[in-house]
C-alpha positions as CSV (number, residue, x, y, z in Angstrom):
1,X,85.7,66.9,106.9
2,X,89.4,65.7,106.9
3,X,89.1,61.8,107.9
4,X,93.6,61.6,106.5
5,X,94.3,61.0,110.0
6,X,92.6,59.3,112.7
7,X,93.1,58.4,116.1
8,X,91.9,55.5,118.7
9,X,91.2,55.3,122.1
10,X,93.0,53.1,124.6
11,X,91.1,49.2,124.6
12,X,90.9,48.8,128.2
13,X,88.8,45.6,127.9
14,X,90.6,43.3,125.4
15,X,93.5,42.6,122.8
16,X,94.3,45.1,119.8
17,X,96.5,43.2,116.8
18,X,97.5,44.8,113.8
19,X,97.9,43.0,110.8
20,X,99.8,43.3,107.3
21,X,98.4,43.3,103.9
22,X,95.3,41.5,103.1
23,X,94.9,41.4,99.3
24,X,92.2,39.5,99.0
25,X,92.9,36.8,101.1
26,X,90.4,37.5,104.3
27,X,90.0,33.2,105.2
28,X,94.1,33.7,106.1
29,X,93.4,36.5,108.2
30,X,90.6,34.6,110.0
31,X,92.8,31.5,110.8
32,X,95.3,33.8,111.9
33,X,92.9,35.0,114.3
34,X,91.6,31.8,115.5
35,X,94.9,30.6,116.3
36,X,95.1,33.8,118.9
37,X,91.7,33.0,120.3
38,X,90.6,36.5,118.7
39,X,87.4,37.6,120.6
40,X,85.4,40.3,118.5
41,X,83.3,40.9,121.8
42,X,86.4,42.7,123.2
43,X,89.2,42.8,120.6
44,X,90.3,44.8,117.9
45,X,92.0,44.2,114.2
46,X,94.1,47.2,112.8
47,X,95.0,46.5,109.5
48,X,98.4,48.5,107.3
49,X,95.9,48.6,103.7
50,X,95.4,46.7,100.7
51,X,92.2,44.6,101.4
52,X,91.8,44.1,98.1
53,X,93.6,42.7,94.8
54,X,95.9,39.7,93.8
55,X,93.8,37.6,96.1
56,X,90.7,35.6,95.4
57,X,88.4,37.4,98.5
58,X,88.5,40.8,97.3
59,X,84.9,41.6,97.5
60,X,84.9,40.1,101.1
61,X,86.4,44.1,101.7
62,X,83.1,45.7,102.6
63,X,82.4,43.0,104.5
64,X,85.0,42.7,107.0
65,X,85.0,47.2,107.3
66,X,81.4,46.6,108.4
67,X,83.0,44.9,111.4
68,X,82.7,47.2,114.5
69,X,85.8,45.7,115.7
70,X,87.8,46.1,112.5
71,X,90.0,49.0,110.8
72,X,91.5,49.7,108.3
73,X,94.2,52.7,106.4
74,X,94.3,52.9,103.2
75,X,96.8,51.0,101.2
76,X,97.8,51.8,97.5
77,X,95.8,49.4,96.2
78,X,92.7,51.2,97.9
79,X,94.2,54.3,96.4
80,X,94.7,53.1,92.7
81,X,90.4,51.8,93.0
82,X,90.0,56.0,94.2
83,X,91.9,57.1,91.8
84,X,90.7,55.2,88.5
85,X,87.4,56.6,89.6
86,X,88.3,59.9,90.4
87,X,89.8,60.5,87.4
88,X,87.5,58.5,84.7
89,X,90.6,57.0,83.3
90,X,90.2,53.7,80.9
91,X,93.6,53.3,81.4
92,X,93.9,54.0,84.6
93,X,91.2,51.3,85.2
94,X,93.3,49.1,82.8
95,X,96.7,49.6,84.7
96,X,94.9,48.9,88.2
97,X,93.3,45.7,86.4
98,X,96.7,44.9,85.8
99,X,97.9,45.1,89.1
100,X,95.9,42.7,90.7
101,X,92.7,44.7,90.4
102,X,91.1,42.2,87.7
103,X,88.2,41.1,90.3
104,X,86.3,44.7,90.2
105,X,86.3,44.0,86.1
106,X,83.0,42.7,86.6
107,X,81.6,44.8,89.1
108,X,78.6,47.4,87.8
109,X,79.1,51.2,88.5
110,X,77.1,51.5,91.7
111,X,79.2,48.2,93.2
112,X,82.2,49.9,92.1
113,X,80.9,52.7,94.0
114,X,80.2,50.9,97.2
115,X,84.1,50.3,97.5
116,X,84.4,53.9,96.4
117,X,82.6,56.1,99.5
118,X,84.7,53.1,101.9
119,X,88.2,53.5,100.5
120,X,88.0,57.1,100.3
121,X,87.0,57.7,103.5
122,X,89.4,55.3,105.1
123,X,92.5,57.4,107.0
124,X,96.0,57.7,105.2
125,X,97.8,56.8,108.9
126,X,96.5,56.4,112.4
127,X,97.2,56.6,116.2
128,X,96.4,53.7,118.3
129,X,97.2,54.6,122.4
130,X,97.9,51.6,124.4
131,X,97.0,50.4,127.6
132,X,100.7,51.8,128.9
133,X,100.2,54.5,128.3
134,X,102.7,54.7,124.9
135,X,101.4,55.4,121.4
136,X,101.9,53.7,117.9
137,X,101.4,55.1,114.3
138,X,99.9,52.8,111.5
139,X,101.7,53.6,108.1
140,X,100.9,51.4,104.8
141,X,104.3,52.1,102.9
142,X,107.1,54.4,104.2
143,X,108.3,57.7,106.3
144,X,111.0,60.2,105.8
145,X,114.3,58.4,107.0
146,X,114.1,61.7,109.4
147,X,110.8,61.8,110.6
148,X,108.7,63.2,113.4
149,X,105.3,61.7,113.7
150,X,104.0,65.6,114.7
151,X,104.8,66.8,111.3
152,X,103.1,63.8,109.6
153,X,100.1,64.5,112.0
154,X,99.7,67.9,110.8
155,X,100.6,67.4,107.6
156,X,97.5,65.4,107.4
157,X,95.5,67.5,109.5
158,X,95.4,70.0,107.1
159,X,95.0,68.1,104.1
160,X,92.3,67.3,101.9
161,X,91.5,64.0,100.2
162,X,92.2,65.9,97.1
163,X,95.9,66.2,98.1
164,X,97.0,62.9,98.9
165,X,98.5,62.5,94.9
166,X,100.5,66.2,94.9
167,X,101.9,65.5,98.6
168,X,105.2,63.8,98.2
169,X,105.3,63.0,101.9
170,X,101.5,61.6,101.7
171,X,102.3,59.8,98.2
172,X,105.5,58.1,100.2
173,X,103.1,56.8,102.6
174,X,100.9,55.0,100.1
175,X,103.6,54.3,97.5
176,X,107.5,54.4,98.9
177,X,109.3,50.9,98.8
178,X,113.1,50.8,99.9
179,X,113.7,50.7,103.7
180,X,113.2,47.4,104.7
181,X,115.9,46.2,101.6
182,X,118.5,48.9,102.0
183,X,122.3,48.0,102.9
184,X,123.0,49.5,106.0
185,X,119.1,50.1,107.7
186,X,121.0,52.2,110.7
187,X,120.8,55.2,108.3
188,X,117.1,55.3,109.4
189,X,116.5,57.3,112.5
190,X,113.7,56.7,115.2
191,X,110.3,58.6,114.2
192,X,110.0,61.1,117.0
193,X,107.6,61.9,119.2
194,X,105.7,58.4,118.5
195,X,106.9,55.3,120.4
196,X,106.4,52.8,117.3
197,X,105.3,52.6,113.9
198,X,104.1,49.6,111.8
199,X,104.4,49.6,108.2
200,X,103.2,47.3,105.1
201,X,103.1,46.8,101.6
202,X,107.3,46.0,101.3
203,X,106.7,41.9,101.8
204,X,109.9,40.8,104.1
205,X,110.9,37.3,104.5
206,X,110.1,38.1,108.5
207,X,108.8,40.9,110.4
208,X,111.8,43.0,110.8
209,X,112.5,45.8,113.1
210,X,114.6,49.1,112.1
211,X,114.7,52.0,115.1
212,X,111.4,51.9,116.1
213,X,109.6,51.1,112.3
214,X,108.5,47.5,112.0
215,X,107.8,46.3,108.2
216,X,105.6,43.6,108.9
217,X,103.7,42.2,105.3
218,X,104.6,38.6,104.9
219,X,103.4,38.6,101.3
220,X,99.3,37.0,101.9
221,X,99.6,36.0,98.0
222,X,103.0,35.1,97.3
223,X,103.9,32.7,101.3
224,X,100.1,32.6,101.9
225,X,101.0,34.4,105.1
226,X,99.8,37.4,106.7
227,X,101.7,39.0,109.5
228,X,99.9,39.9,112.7
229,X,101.2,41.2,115.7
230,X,100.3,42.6,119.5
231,X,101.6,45.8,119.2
232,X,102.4,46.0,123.2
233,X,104.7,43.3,122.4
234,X,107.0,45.8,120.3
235,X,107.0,49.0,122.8
């Protein structure tokens, strides 16, 4: 079954947040929510990918998806743990090693494989409706400068987990670094038919808002921050 794109139901009883890159670093994320007054009774965390790597909490990963009241899209990090495994690459294992991925080093074959069956299964983008009545997308990296959020839906729709690595516009999603940085952002049009879409993985010195994309990863292990937001508070 294709599980590339996912959507959510309106939260009629408490708060949704979404938050930015993890890596590793799940105590941040919990202070974070303290400091909102978070209630997992009625609440819900939406996070942009990479749980793991470069932080110190990595294996905390399965821990926190086995929260009913916590989701996650896959990041590249998640996607360079499916893809050492995948393909049976040494150095594929060594290059994600290298990349922050060190912490799995001493994990057996059937641990590795716990994080496997999660990561894999996690969706490449979502759909969260809001209590408004207006809709967000959930992106890890980038989109087309030109983008409706239809074609991205059915691009995905009609995808296999097979093809996220030969889709360019899939591969951009996991991978593409360059809009939050570029001279002159107003070259980047409004996603259509979405109201809002939050991005990670390109760390910004503050969440930062072009059309109606926010970049939002505050860099969890370079500022020891993580950047989490009400998304009603953006639409």
């Amino acid at each position: 079954m294709n599980n590339l794109f996912k959507r959510f139901k309106v939260n009629r009883k408490g708060v949704d947040y979404i938050c930015s890159d993890v890596h590793g670093h799940f105590s941040l994320l919990e202070k974070k929510l303290e400091k909102e007054k978070f209630n997992p009774k009625v609440d819900r965390v939406f996070c942009l990918g990479d749980l793991v790597d470069r932080g110190p909490e990595s294996e905390l990963a399965l821990k926190w998806l086995d929260y009913d009241w916590f989701f996650s899209i896959q990041g590249n990090h998640e996607r360079m743990l499916i893809d050492s495994v995948d393909q049976s690459s040494g150095h594929m294992f060594s290059q994600w090693y290298a990349w922050g991925g060190s912490w799995a080093e001493a994990l057996t074959r059937d641990e590795l494989m716990l994080f496997y069956e999660r990561f894999v299964n996690l969706p490449v983008a979502l759909e969260l409706n809001l209590p408004d009545g207006k809709r967000v997308g959930l992106v890890h990296a980038e989109l087309p400068d030109s983008c409706d959020w239809n074609d991205v839906k059915q691009e995905l729709q009609k995808s296999d987990k097979s093809d996220v690595e030969r889709n360019l516009l899939i591969s951009d999603m996991l991978w593409k670094k360059s809009q939050p940085y570029r001279a002159g952002p107003a070259c980047i049009e409004p996603v259509k038919n979405i109201d809002h879409v939050f991005h990670g993985h390109t760390i910004v010195d503050f969440i930062t808002t072009h059309a109606n994309r926010t970049f939002m990863d505050l860099g969890s292990y370079l500022n020891d921050d993580i950047g989490l937001i009400r998304p009603l508070d953006f639409v």
